[in-house]
N, C-alpha and C positions, 0 to 999 in steps of 0.2 A: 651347532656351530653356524655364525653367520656367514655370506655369500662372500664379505667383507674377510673374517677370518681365514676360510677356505685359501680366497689366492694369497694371503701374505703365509699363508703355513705352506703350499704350493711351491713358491718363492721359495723360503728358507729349506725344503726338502732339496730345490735344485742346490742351491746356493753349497749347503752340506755337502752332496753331491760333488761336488767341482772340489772342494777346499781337500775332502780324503784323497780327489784322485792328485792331485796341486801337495798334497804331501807327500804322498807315497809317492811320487816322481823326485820329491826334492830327499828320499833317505838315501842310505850309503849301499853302495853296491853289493856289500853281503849280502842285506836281509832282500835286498832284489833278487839276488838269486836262490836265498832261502825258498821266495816263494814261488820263484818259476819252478825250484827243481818238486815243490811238493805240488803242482799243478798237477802233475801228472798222476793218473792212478795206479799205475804199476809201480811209481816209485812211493807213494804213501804205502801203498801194500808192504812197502820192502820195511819202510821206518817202521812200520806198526810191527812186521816179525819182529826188527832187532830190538824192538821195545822188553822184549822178554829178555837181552842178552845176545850176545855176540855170537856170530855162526860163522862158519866157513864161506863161502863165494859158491861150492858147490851144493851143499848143502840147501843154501838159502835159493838156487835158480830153479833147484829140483820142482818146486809148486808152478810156476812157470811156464807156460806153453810159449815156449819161446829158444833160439837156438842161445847160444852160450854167448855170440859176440854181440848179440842185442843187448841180451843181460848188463853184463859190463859194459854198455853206454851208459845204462841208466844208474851204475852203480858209480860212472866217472861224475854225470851231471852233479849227482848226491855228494861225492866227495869232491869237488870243487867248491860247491857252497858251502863246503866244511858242514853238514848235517852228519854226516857220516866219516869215517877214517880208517884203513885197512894199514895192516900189517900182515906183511911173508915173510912166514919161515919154512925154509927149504923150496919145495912146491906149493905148499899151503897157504891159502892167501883167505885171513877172516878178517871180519867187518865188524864196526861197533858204533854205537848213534856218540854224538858229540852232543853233549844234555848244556852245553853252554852255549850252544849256536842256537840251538833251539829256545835255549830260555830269554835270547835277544830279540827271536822274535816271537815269542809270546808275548814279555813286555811291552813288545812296538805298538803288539794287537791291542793289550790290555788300554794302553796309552790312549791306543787309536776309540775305545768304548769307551774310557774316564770324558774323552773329549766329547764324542756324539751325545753320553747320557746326560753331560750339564748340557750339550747345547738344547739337548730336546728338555731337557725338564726348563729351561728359559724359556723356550719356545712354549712348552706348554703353560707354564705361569700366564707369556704374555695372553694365548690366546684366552684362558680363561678371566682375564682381565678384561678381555675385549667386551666376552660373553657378559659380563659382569656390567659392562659399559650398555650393552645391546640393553641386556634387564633392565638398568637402570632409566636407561631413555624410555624406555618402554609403559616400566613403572609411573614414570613423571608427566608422560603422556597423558596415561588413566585417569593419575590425577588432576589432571589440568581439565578433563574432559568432565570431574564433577566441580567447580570453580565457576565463579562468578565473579569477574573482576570490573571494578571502574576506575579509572585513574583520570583526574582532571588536576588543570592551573588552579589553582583559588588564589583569588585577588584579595588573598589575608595575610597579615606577618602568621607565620607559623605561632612562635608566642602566644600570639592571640585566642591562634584555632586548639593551641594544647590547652589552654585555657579554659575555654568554653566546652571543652572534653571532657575536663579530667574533674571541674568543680560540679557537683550536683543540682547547686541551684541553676548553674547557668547550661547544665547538658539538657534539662527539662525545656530549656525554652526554644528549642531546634531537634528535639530528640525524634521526633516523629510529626508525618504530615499536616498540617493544621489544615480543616478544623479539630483534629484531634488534639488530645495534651495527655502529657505525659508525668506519673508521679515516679518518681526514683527512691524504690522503696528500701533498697541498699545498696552502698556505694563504698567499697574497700578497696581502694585505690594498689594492692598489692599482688602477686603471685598466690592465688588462691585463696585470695577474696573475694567477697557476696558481688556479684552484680545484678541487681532487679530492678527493670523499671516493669512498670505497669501502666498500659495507654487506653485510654475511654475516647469511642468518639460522638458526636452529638445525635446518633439514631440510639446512643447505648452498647451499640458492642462495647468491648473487649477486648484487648491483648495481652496475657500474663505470660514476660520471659525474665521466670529468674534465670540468675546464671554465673561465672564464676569468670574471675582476670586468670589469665596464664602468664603474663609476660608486660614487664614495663620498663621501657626505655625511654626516661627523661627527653620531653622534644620531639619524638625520634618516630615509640611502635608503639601500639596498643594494641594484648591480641586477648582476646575471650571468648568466651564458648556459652552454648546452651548446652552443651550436655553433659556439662560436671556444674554442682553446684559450691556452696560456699564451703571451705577448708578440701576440697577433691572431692568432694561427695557426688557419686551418681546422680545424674538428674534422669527425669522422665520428660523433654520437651514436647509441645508439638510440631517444633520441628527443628531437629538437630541439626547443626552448625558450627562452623568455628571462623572466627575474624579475624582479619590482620589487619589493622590499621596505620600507614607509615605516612610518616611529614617530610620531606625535603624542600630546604631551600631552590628555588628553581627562576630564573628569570626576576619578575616584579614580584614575586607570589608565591605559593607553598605547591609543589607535587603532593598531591594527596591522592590516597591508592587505597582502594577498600577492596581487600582479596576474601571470599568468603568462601570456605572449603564445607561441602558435605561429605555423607561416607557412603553417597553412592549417586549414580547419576538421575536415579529416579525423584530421591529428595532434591536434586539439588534443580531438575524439571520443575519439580513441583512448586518449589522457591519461585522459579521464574514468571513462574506460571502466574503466580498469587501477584505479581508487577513487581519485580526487586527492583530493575533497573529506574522504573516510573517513581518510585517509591524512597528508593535509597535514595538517587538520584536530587530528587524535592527536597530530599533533607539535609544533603550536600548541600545544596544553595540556599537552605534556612540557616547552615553552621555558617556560611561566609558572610551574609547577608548579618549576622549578628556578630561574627568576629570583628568586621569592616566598623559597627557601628559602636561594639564596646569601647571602654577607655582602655 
């Protein structure tokens, strides 16, 4: 449990605290005296005998270490708060529990637990929410901590720049840094279709990322992965990944936001390492630089 949870359940223990004793001041004078007279332990001793049955006065003082007109104090407190009720005949004076004084305040009791256990199972809901909340932040932390994001203005209609995205001939001519070029050797513009380009640069390397779309929002998102290929299929990248690509209208120009998540932070080191920012970056400004100049 967090330090946060701690004082608000703290709180609420007082809080409970105050409301049973703020009730039990506002019930009716019977069950106040129900439970003063059972406060006492000579007079519970006494309810608990007559629980088997009705006895005498002397009878019942006889276990008692006690003289006979203390007795009969504790036997008046008892029969005041009606827990108990004597009847004499002749000399004979016996006693007997009243099971409907008692069963009011059983009730009271019963009422008084119906009350605390929803408040504490509220209580426990909320704090496990909290907890839930703590995970969750915590969660979203981790992963933020494998992320590599850029978010710049681009001085393009967004139109433009979905454009030069989404069409094949025109994603090749900004797709990766020149002097490299890039062929796009599938392009399935849907929820788990092929994405492959393939980029040569002029010493001869190589880049081969097939890879697959996950998500398309007209205008809006483009998000894809290297590490599923075309129809869900498993891929083997060399280096796994997944993008998010979002367009907003913003000012003269598009918010364009490229979130790259890895599955852990050492790829996603390693990503950086290789120039993402120098790299993506450059390519950001070949997508604008040809969005600006397309019709």
């Amino acid at each position: 449990m967090s330090e946060r949870a701690r004082v608000i359940w703290r709180i609420f223990d007082v809080a409970v605290d105050l409301s049973i004793l703020s009730h039990m001041a506002n019930q009716s004078g019977r069950i106040s005296e129900v439970f003063y007279a059972l406060a006492d332990p000579t007079r519970r001793a006494i309810v608990s005998a007559l629980g088997r049955g009705p006895e005498t006065v002397s009878t019942r003082a006889v276990p008692f270490a006690m003289a006979l007109p203390s007795f009969m104090k504790h036997l008046g407190v008892l029969e005041r708060s009606g827990v108990i009720r004597s009847n004499k005949v002749g000399r004979v004076r016996t006693c007997a529990l009243v099971p409907k004084t008692l069963s009011q305040a059983e009730r009271w009791m019963a009422a008084q637990r119906a009350t605390w256990e929803a408040r504490t199972d509220r209580m426990a809901a909320f704090v496990e929410n909290l907890h839930q909340e703590d995970l969750h932040r915590e969660k979203r932390k981790q992963r933020q901590l494998n992320d590599l994001i850029i978010s710049r203005i681009l001085r393009a209609p967004r139109d433009k720049l979905w454009r030069a995205w989404t069409e094949p001939d025109l994603l090749k001519e900004w797709w990766c840094p020149k002097p490299w070029t890039t062929q796009v050797r599938a392009f399935e513009l849907r929820p788990g279709g092929a994405f492959h380009t393939f980029m040569q640069g002029p010493d001869g390397g190589t880049s081969d990322n097939p890879g697959c779309f996950l998500e398309i929002v007209p205008q809006t998102r483009i998000v894809f992965t290297t590490a599923l290929a075309a129809g869900w299929r498993p891929g083997t990248p060399w280096l796994s990944f997944t993008a998010i690509i979002s367009m907003a209208d913003e000012a003269d120009g598009t918010r364009y936001v490229a979130t790259v998540m890895h599955p852990d932070k050492a790829t996603r080191d390693r990503h950086e390492e290789l120039g993402f920012f120098q790299g993506w970056n450059t390519c950001i400004d070949q997508l604008e630089t040809f969005a600006r100049q397309s019709r």
